[in-house]
C-alpha positions in Angstrom: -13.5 32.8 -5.9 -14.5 32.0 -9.3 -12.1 29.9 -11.4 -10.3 31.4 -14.5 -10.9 30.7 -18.3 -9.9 26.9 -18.7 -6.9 26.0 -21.3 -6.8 23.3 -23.2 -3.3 22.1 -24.6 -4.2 20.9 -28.0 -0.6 20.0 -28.4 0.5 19.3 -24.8 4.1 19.0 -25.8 3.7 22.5 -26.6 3.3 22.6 -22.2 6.6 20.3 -21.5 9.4 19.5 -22.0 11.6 16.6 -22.0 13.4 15.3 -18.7 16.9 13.4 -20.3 18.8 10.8 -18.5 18.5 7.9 -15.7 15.1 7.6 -13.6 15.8 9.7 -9.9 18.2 7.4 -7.3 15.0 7.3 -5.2 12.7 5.8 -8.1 15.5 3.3 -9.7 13.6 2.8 -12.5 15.0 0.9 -15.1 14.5 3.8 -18.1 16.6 6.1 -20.0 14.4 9.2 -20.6 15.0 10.2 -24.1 14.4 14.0 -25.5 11.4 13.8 -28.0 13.6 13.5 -31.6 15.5 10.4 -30.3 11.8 9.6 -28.8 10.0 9.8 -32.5 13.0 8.0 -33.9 12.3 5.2 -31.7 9.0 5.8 -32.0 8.2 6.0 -28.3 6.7 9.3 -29.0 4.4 10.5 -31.7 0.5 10.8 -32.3 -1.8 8.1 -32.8 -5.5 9.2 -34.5 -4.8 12.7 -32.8 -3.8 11.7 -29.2 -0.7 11.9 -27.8 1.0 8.3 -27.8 4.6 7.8 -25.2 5.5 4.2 -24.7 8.7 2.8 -24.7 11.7 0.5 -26.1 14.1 -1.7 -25.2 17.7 -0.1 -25.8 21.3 -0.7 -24.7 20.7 -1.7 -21.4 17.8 -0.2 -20.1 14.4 0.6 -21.2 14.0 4.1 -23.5 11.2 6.0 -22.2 9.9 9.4 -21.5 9.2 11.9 -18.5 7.3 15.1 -19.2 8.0 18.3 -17.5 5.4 21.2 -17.3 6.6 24.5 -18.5 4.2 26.2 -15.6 4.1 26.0 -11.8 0.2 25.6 -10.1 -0.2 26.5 -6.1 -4.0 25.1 -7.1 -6.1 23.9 -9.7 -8.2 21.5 -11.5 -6.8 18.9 -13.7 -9.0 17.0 -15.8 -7.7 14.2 -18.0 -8.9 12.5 -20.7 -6.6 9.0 -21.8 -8.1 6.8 -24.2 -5.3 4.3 -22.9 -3.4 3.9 -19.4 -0.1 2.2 -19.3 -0.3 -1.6 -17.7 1.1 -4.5 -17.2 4.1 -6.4 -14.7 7.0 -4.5 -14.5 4.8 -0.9 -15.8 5.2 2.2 -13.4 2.9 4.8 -14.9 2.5 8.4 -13.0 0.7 11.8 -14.3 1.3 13.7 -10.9 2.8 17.3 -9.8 5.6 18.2 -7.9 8.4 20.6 -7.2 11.5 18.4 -7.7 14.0 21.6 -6.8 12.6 21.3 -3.1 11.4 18.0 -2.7 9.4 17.4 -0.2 9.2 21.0 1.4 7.1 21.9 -1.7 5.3 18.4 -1.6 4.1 15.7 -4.2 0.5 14.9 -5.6 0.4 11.6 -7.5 -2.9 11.9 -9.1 -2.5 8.9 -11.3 -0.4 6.1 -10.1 -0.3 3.2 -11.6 2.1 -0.2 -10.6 2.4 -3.7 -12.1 -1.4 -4.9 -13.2 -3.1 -3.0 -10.5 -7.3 -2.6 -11.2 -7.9 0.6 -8.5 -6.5 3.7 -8.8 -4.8 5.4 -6.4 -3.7 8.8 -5.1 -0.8 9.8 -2.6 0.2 13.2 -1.0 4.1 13.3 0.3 5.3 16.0 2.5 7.2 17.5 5.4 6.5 16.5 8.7 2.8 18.4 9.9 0.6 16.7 7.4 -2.0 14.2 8.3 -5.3 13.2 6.9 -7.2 12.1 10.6 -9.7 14.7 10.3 -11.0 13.4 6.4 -14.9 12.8 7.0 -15.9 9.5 5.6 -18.9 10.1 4.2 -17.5 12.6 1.6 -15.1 10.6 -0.2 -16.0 6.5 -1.8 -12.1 5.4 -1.6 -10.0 3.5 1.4 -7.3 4.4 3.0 -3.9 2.2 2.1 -2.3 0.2 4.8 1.1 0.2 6.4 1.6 -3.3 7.3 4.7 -5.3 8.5 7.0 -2.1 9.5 9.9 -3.4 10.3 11.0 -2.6 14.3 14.2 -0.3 14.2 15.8 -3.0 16.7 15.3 -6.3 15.3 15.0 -5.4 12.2 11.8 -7.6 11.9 8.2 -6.8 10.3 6.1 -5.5 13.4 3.0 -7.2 14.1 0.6 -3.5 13.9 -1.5 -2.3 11.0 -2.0 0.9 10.6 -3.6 3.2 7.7 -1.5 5.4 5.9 -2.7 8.7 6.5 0.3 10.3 7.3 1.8 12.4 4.3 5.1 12.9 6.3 7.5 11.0 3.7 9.8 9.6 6.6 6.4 8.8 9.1 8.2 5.9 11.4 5.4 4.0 10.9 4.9 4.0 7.3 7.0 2.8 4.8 9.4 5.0 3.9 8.0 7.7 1.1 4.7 6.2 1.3 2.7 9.2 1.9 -1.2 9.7 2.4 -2.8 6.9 0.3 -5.9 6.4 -0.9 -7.4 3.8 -3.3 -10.7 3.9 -5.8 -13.4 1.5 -4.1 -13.9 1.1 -8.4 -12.5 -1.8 -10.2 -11.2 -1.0 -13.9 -10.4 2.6 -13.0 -6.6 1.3 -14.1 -5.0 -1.7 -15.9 -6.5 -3.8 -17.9 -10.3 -3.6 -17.9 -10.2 0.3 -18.0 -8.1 0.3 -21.3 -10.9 -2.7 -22.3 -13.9 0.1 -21.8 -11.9 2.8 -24.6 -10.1 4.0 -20.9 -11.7 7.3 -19.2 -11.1 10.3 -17.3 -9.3 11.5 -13.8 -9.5 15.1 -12.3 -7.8 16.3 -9.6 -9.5 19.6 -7.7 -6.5 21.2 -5.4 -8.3 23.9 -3.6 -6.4 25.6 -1.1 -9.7 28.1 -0.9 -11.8 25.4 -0.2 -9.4 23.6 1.8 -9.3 20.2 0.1 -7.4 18.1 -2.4 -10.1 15.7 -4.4 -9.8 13.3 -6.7 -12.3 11.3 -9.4 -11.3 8.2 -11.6 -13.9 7.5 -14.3 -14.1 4.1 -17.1 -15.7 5.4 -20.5 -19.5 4.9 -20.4 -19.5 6.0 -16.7 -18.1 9.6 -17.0 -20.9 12.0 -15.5 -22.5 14.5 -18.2 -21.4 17.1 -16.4 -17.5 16.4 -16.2 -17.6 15.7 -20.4 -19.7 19.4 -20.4 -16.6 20.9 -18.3 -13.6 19.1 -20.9 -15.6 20.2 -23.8 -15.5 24.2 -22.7 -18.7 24.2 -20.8 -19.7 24.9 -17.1 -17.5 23.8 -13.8 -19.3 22.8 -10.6 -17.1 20.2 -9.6 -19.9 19.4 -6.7 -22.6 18.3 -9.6 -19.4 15.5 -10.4 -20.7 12.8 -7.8 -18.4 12.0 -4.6 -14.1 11.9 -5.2 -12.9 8.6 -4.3 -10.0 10.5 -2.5 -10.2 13.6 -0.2 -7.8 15.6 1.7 -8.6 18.3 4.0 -5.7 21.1 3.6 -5.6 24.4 5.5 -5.9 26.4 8.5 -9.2 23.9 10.1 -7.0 20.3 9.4 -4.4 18.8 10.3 -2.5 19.8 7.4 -1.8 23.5 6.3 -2.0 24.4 2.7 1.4 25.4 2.6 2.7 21.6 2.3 1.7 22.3 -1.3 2.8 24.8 -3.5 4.9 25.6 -7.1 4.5 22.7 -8.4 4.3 21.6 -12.0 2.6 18.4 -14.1 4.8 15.4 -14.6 4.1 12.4 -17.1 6.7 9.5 -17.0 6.8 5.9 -17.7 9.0 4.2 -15.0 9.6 0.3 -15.1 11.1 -1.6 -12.4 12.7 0.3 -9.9 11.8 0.7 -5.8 7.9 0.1 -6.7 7.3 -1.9 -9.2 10.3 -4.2 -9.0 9.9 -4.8 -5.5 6.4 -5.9 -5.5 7.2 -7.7 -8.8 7.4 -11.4 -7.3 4.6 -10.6 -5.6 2.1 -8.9 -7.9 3.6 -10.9 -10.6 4.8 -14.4 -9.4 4.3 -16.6 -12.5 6.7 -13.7 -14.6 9.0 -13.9 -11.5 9.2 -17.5 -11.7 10.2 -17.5 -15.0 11.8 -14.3 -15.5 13.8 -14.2 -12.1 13.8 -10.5 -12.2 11.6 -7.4 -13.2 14.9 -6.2 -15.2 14.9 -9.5 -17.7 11.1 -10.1 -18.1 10.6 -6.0 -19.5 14.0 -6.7 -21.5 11.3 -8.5 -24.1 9.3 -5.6 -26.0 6.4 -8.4 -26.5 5.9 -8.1 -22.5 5.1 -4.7 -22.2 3.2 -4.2 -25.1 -0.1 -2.6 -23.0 2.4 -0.4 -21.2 2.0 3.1 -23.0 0.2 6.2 -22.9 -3.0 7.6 -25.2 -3.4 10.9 -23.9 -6.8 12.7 -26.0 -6.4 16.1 -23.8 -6.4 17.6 -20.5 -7.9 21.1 -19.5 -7.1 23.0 -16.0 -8.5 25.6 -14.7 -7.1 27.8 -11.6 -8.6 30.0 -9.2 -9.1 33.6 -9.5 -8.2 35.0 -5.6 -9.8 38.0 -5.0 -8.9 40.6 -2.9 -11.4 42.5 -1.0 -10.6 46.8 0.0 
């Protein structure tokens, strides 16, 4: 199944385009998603030394930000992404992921970046139906660890159960997860988000969804530690995504796991930058306790431009390339 011709957006707003209006009820971010000429008047969208530059501003009473939607829908592929800077900071809610938001979850969700408050690791989650579950993923094939669902509270009391389990259920209402936590799995890497990978001139991330080869991978790279061989692939040469070191994440999909390909299909590339909301405001006192203490809430402390000033994107390019299926007489 050799993969087709890569495309590179050398304008990727060409690729999108703009989601208006509140964050989704389940999010709560506190944004207003604004189309890209009120974004270049406010200057939270525009190009900075040839990269793509979406940050955000204070206005009326919520933050003015931006979510991009992909004009085309991937059942697999390989995303490779090159930022020169990652949003950061308390309050921050960065994600590049894909999803089909017309039948969410039946079509499923892949955060491939994820980014909350000043967190160092990066992250990727899988959300589905119910029948999707990462038991079978063999741990010598992948360098990351598998989040935690800790504190649960019992349907009865109402208090936080004393059992610690690892999220490795994708199932978006798992009974023993938090609710819309997913299949988690963090970079064993420090740097590969927040502060000290914007430090290093940022990096690269790659997602492989392989439906063929029945797995979901995923990479996080600082500059200066990117593998020859995933720079050769961005810059138009060769693809063998097996000479790229191990993923940090892997999910067995398909027929042989415990999670059938189907979970994930039609799906297209989202960009947003969320603040606050059912994430990052409610891990803000504890991720953030000295802002809290001050600030009270998530809401005031990004109120104040000067807080967020490290929470934007610098997006160089991306490239993805798809599968050619082949069928055989």
């Amino acid at each position: 199944m050799p993969r087709s011709n890569s495309r590179n957006n050398e304008n990727l707003l060409d690729s999108y385009e703009f989601y208006t209006g509140k964050d989704s009820e389940g999010s709560g971010g506190y944004v207003t998603y604004v189309d890209e000429e009120v974004g270049r008047e406010l200057g939270v969208v525009g190009e900075r030394g040839g990269s793509l530059y979406l940050g955000s501003k204070m206005m009326n009473e919520s933050r003015a930000s931006v979510r991009l939607e992909g004009l085309q829908r991937y059942s697999n592929g390989l995303f490779l992404l090159r930022l020169l800077h990652a949003p950061t900071g308390c309050g921050s809610w960065p994600a590049w992921w894909l999803t089909d938001e017309s039948s969410w979850p039946v079509s499923g969700e892949i955060d491939i970046f994820e980014s909350v408050n000043s967190q160092t690791r990066a992250k990727t989650a899988l959300h589905t139906t119910e029948g999707c579950e990462m038991k079978d993923a063999p741990r010598g094939e992948f360098t990351g660890e598998w989040d935690t669902a800790i504190g649960i509270p019992d349907k009865k009391t109402g208090l936080p159960r004393e059992t610690s389990k690892l999220a490795t259920n994708c199932y978006v209402y798992d009974p023993d997860q938090w609710l819309n936590q997913g299949c988690v799995v963090q970079s064993d890497t420090e740097g590969t988000v927040g502060p000290g990978f914007n430090e290093k001139g940022g990096g690269m991330y790659a997602l492989e969804w392989d439906p063929g080869y029945g797995r979901i991978r995923t990479w996080a790279w600082k500059e200066g530690e990117i593998p020859e061989e995933v720079i050769d692939a961005y810059n138009g040469g060769d693809v063998d995504t097996d000479e790229w070191g191990l993923p940090y994440g892997l999910f067995p999909i398909g027929e042989d796991s415990d999670c059938p390909s189907g979970h994930f299909r039609n799906m297209r590339i989202v960009f947003n930058l969320a603040f606050c909301g059912t994430v990052a405001g409610n891990r803000f006192g504890l991720d953030c306790p000295a802002e809290k203490e001050k600030y009270g809430t998530c809401e005031k402390f990004v109120s104040n431009d000067s807080n967020v000033e490290e929470a934007y994107w610098l997006i160089e390019g991306m490239r993805v390339w798809q599968r050619q299926f082949v069928e055989h007489q």
